[in-house]
N, C-alpha and C positions, 0 to 999 in steps of 0.2 A: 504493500500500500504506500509507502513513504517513497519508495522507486517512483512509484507511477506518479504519485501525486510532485517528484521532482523534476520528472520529463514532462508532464502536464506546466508546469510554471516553465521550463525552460520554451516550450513549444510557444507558449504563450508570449512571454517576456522577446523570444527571435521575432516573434510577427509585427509584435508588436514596434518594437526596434526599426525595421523595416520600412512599416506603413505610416507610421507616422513623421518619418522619411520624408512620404510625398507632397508636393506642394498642394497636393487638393485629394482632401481623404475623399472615398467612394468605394464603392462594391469592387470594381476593378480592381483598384490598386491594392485591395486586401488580399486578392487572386493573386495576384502580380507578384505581392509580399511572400505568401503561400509558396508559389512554384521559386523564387528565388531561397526563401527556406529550404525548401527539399533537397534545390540544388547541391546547397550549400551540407548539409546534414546527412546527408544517403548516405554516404562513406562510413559514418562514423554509428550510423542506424547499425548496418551490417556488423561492424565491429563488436557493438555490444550482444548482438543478438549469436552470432555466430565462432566469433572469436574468443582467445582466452584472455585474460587479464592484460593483455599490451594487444589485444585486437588481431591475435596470429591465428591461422589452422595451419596444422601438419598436412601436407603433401609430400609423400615417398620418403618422409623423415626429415624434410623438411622445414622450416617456416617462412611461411608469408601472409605479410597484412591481407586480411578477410574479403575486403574492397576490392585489392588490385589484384588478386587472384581471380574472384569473380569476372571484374573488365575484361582482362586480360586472355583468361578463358573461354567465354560464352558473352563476349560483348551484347549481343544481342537482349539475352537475361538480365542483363547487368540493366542496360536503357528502357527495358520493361519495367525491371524493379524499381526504378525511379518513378516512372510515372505511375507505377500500382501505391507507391508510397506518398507521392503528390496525390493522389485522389484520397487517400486513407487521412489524411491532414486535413484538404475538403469538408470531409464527412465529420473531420469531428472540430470544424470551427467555430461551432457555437461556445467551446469551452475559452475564445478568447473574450477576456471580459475589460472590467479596469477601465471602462470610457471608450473601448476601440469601436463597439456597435454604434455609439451615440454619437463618433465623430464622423458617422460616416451620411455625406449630404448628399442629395440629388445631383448627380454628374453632370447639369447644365449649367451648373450655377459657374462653373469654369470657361473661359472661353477657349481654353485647351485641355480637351478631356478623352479619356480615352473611352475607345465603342464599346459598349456593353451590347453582348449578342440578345438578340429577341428572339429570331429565326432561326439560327444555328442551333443546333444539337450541343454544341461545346457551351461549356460554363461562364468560359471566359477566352477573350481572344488574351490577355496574359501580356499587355504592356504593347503588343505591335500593330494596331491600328488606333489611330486617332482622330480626333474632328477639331478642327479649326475652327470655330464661330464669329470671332473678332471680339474686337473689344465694345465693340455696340452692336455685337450681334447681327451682323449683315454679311456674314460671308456663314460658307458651309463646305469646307475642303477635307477631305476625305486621307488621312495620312497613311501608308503601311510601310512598315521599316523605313521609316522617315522619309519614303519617299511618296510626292505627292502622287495619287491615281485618282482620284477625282475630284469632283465639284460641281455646285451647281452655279449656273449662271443663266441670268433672267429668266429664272421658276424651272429652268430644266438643265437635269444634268449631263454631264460633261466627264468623260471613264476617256481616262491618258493609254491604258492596258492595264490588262488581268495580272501578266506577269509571269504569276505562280497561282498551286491550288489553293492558298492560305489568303493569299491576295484577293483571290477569285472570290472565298468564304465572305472577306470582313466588305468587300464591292455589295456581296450580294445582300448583306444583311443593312448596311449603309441602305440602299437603294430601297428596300423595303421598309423599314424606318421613315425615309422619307417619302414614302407613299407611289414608289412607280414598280413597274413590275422587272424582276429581275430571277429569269430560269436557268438561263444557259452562258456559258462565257461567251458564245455564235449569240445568241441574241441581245444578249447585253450590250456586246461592239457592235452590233448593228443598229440599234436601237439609239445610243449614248455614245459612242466611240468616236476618236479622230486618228486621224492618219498619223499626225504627228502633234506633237509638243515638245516644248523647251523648258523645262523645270529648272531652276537654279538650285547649284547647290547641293551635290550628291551627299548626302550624310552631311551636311551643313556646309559642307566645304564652300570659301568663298572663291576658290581660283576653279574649281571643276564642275562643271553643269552635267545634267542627263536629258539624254532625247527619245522620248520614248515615239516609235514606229508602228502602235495598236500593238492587236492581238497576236500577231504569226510574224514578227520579226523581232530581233534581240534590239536592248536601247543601246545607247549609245552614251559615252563618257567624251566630254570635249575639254582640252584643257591647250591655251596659247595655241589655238589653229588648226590643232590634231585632234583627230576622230578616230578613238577606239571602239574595240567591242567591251560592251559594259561587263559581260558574265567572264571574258579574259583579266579582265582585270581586279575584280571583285573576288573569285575567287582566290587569286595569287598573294592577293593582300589578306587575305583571311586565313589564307596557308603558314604565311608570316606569322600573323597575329597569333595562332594556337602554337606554333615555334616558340615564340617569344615568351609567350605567356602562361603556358603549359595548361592551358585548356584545351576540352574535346569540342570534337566537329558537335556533335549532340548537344551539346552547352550553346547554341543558339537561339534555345530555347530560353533561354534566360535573360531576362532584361536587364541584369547588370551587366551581365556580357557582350549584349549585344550594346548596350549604353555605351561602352568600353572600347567597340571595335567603332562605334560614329568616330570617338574623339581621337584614338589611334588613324583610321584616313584621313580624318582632317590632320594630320601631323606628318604620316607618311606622304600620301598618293603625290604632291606635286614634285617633291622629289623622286620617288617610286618611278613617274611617268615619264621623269626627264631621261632617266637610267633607257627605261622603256625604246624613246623614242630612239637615245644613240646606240641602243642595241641589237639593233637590230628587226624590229615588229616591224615595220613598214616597208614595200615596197621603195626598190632605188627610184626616188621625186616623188614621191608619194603624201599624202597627210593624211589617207586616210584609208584603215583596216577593210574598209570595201571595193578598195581600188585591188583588191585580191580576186575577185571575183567579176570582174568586168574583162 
């Protein structure tokens, strides 16, 4: 009883820690708080549960920490257990108490606030879509992984591309929200979609822009005159980043992480891309990664 009743306050006191963190309490951000907990915690969950007094099991005689034996072994397991352990947290948050329920206020009241799903099956989109409203309430932009994918403009909206399936999710339930119909990512860009857009500012960066080209073409990263391909480049820096940092590809999932990797390109990428360009990516007189294909 005194175990549980101290993993109980710790569970509590981590969440707690976390959420009240955000600039604008709300259901989301307790989600958000939640799956960055677990992130954070899974390791050492295993440890106690499976492991001996310093979190070891015997293997052929053996010892290794309880965690990196499971990753290491049965990765797959390992990224299940996480999320069987994120939902198991979930289910029991009602035992966060101490003023966190009472902090938490209607998500409009922000003029930057993150989607809370209506539509979706999932609980929570978990830190990576957001809404723009303005500061007097007159605009309605749609963010996913910081980057902007729609908006409405004069009463109708305006879908930059899908992307991704996650992208596709937080579009569709956006879109529903605001009262228009949205089934298919094919009727969605047909419906709302443009050919092109110029969003400023990949990951906030002020020297790199992205161009998204709809639904069936990769965007595009511009920085001093050069035109990359956006997913060459984003993933190479994010290769980096887990290098560097010794995080997993999986850990995407987490919005500190991902918070992490915005301000890591904004720090790298214009040096990254200079590297880039004298390296070799381009075509001899080239500026741009589609001149590959012509």
């Amino acid at each position: 009883m005194v175990v549980k009743e101290k993993k109980k306050n710790k569970f509590t006191e981590g969440i707690k820690y976390r959420f009240m963190d955000q600039e604008y309490a709300s259901e989301e951000a307790l989600w958000a708080a939640i799956a960055d907990y677990a992130a954070e915690t899974y390791d050492d969950f295993l440890r106690d549960i499976y492991g001996d007094r310093d979190g070891n099991i015997d293997i052929c005689g053996l010892k290794y920490d309880a965690a990196y034996a499971l990753e290491k072994v049965d990765p797959i397991a390992y990224r299940v257990g996480v999320s069987d352990y994120e939902d198991s947290l979930n289910d029991n948050v009602e035992e966060i108490d101490d003023g966190i329920e009472e902090s938490i206020k209607p998500v409009k009241e922000a003029p930057y606030y993150e989607l809370s799903p209506r539509y979706d099956s999932r609980k929570s989109f978990y830190g990576k879509a957001h809404v723009d409203t303005g500061d007097n309430n007159d605009k309605n932009k749609l963010w996913s992984y910081d980057t902007l994918v729609a908006e409405i403009k004069d009463g109708k909206p305006v879908v930059y591309g899908t992307y991704s399936a996650t992208t596709l999710r937080h579009i569709k339930d956006w879109l529903k929200q605001n009262g228009f119909k949205a089934d298919t990512a094919k009727q969605i860009m047909q419906d709302y979609g443009v050919t092109e857009s110029l969003h400023e500012g990949w990951r906030g960066s002020d020297k790199v822009d992205i161009v998204s080209h709809g639904e069936w073409a990769d965007p595009d990263l511009v920085y001093n005159g050069y035109t990359f391909n956006y997913w060459d480049i984003e993933d190479a820096l994010w290769g980096d980043f887990l290098a560097e940092t010794g995080y997993k590809d999986s850990d995407s999932n987490n919005p500190k992480v991902e918070a992490e990797f915005d301000e890591y390109v904004r720090d790298r990428a214009p040096g990254y891309l200079d590297d880039v360009i004298y390296g070799g990516y381009f075509d001899k007189g080239s500026k741009s990664w589609h001149d590959r294909y012509r």
